[in-house]
Short mmCIF file of the C-alpha atoms (twelve columns), coordinates in Angstrom:
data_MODEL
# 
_entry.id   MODEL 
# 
loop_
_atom_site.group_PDB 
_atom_site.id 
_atom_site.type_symbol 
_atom_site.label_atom_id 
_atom_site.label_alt_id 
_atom_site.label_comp_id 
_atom_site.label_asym_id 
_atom_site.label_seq_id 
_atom_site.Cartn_x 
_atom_site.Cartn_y 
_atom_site.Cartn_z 
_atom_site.pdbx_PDB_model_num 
ATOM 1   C CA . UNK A 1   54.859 45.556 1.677   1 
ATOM 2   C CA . UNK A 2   52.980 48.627 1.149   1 
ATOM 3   C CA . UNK A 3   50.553 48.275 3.849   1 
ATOM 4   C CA . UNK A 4   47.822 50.676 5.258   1 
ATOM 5   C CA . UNK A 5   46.867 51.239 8.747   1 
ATOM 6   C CA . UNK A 6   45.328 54.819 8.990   1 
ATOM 7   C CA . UNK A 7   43.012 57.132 7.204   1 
ATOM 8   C CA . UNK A 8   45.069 58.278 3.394   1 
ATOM 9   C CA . UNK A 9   45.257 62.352 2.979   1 
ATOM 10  C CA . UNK A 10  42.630 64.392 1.368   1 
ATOM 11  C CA . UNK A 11  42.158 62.726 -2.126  1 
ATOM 12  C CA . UNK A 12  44.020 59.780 -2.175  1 
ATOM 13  C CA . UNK A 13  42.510 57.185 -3.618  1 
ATOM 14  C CA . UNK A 14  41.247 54.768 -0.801  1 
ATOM 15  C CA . UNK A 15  38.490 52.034 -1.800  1 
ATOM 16  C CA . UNK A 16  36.986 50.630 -4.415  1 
ATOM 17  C CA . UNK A 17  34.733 48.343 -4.905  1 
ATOM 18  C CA . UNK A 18  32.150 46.642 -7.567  1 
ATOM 19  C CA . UNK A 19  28.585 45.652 -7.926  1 
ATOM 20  C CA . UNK A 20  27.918 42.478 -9.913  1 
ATOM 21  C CA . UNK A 21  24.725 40.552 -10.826 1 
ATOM 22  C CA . UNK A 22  26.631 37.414 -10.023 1 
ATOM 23  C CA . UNK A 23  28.748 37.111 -6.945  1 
ATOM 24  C CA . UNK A 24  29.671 33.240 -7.154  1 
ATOM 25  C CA . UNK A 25  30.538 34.079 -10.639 1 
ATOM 26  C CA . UNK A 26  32.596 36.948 -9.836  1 
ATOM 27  C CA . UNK A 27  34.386 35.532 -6.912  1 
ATOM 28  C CA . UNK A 28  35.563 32.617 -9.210  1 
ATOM 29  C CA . UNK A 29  36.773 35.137 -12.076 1 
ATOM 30  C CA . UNK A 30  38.604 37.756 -9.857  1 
ATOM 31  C CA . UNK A 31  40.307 34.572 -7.532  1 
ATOM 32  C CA . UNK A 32  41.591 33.188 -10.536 1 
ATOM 33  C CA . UNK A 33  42.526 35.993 -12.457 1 
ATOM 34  C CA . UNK A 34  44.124 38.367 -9.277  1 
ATOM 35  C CA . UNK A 35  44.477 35.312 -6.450  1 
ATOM 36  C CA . UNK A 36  41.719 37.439 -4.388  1 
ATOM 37  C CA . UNK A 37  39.801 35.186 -1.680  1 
ATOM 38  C CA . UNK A 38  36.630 36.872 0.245   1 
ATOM 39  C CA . UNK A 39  35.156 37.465 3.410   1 
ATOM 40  C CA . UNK A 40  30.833 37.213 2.389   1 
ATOM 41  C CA . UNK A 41  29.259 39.996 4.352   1 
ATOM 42  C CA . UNK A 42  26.138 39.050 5.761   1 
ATOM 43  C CA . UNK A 43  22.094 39.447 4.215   1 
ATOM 44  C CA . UNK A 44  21.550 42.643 6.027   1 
ATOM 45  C CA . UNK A 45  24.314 44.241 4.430   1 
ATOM 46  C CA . UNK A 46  23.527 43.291 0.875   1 
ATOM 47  C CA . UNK A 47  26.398 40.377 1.367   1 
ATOM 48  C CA . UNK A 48  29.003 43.322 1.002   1 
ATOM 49  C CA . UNK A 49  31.802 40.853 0.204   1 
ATOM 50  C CA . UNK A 50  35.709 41.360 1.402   1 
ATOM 51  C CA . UNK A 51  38.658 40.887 -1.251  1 
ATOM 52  C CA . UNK A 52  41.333 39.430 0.579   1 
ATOM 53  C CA . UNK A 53  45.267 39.203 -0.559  1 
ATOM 54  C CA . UNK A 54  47.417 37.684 2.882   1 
ATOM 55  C CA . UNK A 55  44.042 38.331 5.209   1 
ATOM 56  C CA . UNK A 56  44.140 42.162 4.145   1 
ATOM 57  C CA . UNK A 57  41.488 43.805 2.562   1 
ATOM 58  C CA . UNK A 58  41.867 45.134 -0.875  1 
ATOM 59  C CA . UNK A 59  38.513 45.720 -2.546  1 
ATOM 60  C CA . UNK A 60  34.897 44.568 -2.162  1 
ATOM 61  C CA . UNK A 61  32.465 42.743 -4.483  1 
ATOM 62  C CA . UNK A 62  28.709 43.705 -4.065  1 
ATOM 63  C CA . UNK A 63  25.790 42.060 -5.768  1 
ATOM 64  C CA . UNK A 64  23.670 44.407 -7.955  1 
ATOM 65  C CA . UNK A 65  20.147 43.579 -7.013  1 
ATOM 66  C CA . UNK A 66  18.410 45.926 -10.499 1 
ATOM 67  C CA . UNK A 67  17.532 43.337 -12.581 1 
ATOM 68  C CA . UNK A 68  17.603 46.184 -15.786 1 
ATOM 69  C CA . UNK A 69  21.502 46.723 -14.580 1 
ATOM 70  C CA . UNK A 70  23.277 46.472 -17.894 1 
ATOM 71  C CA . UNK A 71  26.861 48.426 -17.207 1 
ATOM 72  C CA . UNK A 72  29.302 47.486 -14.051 1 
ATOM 73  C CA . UNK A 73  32.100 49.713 -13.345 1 
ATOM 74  C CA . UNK A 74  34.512 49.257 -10.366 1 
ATOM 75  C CA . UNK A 75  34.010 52.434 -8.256  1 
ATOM 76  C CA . UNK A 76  36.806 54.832 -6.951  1 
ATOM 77  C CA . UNK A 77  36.881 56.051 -3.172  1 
ATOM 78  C CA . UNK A 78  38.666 59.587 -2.253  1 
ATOM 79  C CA . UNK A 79  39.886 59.974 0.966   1 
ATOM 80  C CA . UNK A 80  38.492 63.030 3.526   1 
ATOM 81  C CA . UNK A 81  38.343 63.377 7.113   1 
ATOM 82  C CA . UNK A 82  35.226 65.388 6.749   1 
ATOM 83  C CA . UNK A 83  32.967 63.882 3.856   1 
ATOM 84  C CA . UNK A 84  30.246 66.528 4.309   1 
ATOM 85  C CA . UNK A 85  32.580 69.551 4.445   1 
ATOM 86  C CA . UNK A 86  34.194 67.907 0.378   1 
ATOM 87  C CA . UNK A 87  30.980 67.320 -0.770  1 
ATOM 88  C CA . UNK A 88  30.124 71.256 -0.121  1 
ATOM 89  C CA . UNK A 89  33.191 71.546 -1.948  1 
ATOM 90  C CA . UNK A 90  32.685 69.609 -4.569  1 
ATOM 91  C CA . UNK A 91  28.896 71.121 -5.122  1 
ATOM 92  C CA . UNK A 92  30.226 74.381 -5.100  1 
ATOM 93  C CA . UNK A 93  32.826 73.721 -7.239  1 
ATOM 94  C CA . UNK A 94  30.295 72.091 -10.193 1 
ATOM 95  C CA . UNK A 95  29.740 68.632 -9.163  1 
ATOM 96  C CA . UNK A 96  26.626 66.737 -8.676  1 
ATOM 97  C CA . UNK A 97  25.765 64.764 -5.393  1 
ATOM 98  C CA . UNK A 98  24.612 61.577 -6.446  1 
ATOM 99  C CA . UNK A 99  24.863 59.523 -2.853  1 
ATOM 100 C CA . UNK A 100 23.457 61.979 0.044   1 
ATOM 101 C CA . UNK A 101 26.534 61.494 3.224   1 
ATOM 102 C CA . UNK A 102 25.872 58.264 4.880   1 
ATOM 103 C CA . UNK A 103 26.953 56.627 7.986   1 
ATOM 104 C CA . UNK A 104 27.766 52.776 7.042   1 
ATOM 105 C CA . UNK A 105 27.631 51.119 10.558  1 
ATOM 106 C CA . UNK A 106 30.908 51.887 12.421  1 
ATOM 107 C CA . UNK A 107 32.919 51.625 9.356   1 
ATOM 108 C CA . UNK A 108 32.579 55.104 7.990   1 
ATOM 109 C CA . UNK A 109 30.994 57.786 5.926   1 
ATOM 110 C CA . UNK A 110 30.387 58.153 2.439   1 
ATOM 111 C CA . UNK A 111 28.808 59.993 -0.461  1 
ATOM 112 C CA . UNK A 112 28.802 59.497 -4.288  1 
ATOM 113 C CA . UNK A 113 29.439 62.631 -6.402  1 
ATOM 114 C CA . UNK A 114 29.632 63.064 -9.916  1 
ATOM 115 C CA . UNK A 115 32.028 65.860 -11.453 1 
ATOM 116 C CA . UNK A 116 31.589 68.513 -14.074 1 
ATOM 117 C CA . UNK A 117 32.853 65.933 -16.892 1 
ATOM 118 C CA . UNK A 118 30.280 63.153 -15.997 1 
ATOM 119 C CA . UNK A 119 32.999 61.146 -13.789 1 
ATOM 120 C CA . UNK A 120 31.474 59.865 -10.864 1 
ATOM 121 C CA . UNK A 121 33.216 58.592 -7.659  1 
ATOM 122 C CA . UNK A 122 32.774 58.425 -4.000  1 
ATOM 123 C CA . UNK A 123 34.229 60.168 -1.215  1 
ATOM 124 C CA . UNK A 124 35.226 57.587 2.505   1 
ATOM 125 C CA . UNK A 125 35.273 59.031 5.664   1 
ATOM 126 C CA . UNK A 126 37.509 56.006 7.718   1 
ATOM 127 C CA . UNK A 127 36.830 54.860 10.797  1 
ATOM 128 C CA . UNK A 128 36.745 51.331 11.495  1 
ATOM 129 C CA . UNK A 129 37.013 50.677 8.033   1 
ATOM 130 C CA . UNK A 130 40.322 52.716 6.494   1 
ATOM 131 C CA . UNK A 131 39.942 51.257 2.840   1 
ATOM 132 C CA . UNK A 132 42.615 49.007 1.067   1 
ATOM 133 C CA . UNK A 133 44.933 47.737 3.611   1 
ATOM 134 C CA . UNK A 134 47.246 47.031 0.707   1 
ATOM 135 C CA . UNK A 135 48.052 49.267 -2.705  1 
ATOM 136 C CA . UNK A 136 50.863 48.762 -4.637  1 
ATOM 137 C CA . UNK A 137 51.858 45.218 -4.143  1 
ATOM 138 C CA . UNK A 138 50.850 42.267 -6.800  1 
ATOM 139 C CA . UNK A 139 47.228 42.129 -7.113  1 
ATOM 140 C CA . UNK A 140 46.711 45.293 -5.656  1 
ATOM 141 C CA . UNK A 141 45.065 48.362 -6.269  1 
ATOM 142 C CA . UNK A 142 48.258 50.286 -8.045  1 
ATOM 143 C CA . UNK A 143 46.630 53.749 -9.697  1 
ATOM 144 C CA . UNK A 144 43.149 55.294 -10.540 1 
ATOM 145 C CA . UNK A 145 43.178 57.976 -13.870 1 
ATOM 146 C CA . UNK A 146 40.479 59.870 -15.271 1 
ATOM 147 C CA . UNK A 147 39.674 59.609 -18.886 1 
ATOM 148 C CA . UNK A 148 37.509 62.249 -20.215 1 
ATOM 149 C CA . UNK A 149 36.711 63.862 -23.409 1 
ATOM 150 C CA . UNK A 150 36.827 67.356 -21.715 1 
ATOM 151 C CA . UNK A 151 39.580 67.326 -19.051 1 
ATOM 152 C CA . UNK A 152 39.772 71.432 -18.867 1 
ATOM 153 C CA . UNK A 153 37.020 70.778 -16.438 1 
ATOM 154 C CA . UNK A 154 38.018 67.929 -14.532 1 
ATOM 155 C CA . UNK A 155 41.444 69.422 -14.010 1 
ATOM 156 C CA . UNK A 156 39.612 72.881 -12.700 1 
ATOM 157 C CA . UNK A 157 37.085 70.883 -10.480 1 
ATOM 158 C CA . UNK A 158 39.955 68.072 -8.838  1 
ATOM 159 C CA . UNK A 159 42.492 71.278 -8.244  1 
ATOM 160 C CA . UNK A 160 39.325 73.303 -6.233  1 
ATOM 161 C CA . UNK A 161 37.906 70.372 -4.309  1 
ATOM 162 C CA . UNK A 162 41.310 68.293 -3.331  1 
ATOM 163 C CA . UNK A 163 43.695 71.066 -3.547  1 
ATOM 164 C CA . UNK A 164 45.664 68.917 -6.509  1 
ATOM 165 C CA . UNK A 165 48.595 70.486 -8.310  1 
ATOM 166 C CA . UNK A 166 48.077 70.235 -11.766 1 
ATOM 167 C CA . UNK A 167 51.554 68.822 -13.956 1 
ATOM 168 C CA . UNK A 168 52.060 67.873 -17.566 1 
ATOM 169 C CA . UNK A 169 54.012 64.619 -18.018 1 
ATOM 170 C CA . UNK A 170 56.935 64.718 -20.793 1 
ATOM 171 C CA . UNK A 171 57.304 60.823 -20.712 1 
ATOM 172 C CA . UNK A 172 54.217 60.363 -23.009 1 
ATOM 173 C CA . UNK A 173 54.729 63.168 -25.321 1 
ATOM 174 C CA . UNK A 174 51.261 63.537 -27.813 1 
ATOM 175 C CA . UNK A 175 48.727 62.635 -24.874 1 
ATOM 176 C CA . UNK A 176 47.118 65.021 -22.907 1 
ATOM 177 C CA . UNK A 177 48.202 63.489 -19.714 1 
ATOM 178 C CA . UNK A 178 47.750 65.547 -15.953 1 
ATOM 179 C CA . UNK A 179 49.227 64.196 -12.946 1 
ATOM 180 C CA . UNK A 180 47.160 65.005 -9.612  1 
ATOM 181 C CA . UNK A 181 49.197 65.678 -6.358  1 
ATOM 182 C CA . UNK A 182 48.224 66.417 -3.590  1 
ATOM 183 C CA . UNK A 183 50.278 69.465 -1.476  1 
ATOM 184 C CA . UNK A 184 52.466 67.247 -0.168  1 
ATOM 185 C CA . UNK A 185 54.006 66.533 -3.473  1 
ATOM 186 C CA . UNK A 186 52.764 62.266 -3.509  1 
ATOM 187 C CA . UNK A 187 51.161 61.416 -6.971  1 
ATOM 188 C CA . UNK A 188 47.684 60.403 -6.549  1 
ATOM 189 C CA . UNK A 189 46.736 59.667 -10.239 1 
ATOM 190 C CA . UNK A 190 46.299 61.460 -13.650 1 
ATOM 191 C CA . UNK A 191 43.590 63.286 -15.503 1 
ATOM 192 C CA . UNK A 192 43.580 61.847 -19.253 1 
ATOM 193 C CA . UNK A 193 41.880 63.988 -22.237 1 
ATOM 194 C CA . UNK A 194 40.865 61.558 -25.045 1 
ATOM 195 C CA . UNK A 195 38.749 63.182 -27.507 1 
ATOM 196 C CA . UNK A 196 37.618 59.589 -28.319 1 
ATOM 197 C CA . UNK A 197 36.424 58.832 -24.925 1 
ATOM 198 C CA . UNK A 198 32.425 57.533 -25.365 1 
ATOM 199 C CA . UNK A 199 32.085 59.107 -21.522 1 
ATOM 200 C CA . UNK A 200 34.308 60.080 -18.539 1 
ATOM 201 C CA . UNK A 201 35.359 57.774 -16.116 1 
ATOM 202 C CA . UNK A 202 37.882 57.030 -13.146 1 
ATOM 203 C CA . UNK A 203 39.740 53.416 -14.386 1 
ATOM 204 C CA . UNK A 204 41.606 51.314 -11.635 1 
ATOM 205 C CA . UNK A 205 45.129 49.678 -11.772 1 
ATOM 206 C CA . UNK A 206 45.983 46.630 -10.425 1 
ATOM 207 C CA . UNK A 207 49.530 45.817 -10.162 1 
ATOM 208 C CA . UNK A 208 50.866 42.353 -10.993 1 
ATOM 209 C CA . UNK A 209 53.295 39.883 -11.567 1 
ATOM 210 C CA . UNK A 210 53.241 39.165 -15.329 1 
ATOM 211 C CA . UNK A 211 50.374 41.000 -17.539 1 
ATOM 212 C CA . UNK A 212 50.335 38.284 -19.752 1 
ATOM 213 C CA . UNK A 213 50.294 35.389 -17.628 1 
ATOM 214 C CA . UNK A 214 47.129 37.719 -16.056 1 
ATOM 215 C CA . UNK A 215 45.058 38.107 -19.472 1 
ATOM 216 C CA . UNK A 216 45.369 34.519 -19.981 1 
ATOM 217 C CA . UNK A 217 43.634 33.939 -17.059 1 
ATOM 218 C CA . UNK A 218 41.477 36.677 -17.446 1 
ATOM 219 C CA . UNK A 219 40.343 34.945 -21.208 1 
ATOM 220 C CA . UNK A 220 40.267 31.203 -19.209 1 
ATOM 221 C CA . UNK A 221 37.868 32.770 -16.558 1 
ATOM 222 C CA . UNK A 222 35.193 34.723 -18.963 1 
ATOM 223 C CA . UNK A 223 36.773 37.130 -19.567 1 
ATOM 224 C CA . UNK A 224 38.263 38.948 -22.413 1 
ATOM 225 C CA . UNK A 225 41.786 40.961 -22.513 1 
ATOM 226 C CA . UNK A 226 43.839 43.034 -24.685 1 
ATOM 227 C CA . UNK A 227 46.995 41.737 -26.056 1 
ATOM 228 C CA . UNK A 228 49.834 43.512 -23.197 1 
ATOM 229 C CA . UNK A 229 51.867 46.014 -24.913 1 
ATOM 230 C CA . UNK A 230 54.519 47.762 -23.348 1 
ATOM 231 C CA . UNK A 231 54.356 51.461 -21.965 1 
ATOM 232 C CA . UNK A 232 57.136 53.586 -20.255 1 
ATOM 233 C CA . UNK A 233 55.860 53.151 -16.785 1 
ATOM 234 C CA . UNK A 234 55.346 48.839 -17.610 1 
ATOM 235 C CA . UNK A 235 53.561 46.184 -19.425 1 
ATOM 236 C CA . UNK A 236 49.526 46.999 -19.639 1 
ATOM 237 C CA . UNK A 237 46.546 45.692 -20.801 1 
ATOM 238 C CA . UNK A 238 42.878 46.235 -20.578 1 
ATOM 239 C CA . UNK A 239 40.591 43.889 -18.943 1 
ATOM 240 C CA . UNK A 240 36.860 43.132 -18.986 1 
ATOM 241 C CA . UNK A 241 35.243 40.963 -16.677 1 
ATOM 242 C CA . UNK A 242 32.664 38.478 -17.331 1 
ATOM 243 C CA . UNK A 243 29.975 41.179 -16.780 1 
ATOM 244 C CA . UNK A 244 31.529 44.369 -18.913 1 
ATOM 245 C CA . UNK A 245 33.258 46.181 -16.335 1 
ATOM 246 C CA . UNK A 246 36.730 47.013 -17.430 1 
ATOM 247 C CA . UNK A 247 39.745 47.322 -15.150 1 
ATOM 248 C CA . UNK A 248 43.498 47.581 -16.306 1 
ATOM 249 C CA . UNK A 249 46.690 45.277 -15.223 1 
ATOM 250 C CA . UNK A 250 50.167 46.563 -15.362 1 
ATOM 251 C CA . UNK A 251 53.197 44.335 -14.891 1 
ATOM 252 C CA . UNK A 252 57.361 45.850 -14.919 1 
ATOM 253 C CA . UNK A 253 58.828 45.791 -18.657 1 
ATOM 254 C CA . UNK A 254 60.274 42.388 -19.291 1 
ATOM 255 C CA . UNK A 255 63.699 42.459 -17.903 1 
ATOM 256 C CA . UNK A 256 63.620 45.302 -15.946 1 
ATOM 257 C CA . UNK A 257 63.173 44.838 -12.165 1 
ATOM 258 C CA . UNK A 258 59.810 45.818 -10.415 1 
# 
């Protein structure tokens, strides 16, 4: 069990979370499709809602109040100890600050910045609040990548702020793929360049059991899937939720153990 106790290192992806215009609606699609149950965070706090897998939290659902709301993304969550000192960083490095730093109760600190390819994200400060408790198990958060149209950026902002080495990957050879580590050598994602790309965005992971046992659900619930197909690193597919916001589920290769 890949569980988390204490703040992750600069830049590791640490929380993420979604707003919805429907939070019944959403808690019934993401229960069935991922096995999630929730925690309903009280009026005052926009009933900030807890994902829960085994009592530990994994993500957060957050009603969208803007009525003229038409896209829903799930958001992304770096990891700093000093959120004010990274956005600095991040401003000076070509990024926009979106979210001025915030304190959120005794929970932690945040901001949301956008980068120099349009890719926005935000940046946790732990305290009481670390972020997901548990990554990389089944219906968990597994991986976060950046698909852009103009990675030379991206790759020249992530490397300044976070201190990333910057690494081609030979397993997918024809796609411009970057993996991000940090300096301590631990993968914490991938900047993809696809020319095609309509915009530039982080996408999230979730591992599971069996993809297609997962877009079946997904299809039953609202939702609407890609047919899995199989990649070198396991079985994906691409998700939408009932309200447009797209996520991605990866599963081990049939017959090979996870």
């Amino acid at each position: 069990m890949s569980a988390v106790t204490t703040n992750q290192p600069l830049g590791t992806p640490t929380w993420i979370d979604l707003g919805i215009p429907d939070l019944d609606r959403a808690m019934a699609f993401y229960g069935s499709v991922l096995g999630w149950e929730f925690d309903i965070g009280p009026e005052e706090y926009g009933r900030y809602t807890m994902c829960l897998l085994g009592g530990k939290k994994v993500a957060a659902l957050m009603p969208n109040l803007d009525e003229n709301a038409t896209e829903f993304w799930w958001n992304v969550y770096l990891a700093t100890d000093d959120v004010d000192a990274t956005v600095a960083r991040s401003v000076a490095a070509g990024g926009a600050l979106l979210t001025e730093p915030m304190d959120i109760a005794d929970q932690g600190r945040m901001a949301i910045v956008r980068d120099p390819s349009g890719a926005q994200f935000g940046l946790w400060q732990g305290r009481a609040h670390v972020g997901c408790e548990l990554v990389n198990e089944p219906n968990t958060l597994l991986r976060n990548d950046l698909v852009t149209p103009n990675p030379g950026p991206a790759r020249e902002f992530y490397a300044a702020v976070f201190d990333f080495t910057l690494d081609g990957n030979d397993d997918l050879p024809g796609v411009d793929f970057t993996f991000l580590r940090r300096p301590d050598g631990h993968e914490i994602g991938g900047i993809v360049g696809d020319p095609s790309a309509a915009a530039s965005s982080w996408g999230t992971l979730f591992q599971v059991v069996d993809s297609d046992v997962v877009v079946a659900a997904a299809r039953a619930g609202g939702g609407t899937a890609d047919d899995p197909t199989d990649m070198p690193y396991g079985r994906t597919a691409e998700v939408t939720d009932p309200f447009g916001a797209k996520f991605t589920v990866g599963s081990p290769l049939r017959g090979v153990q996870g």
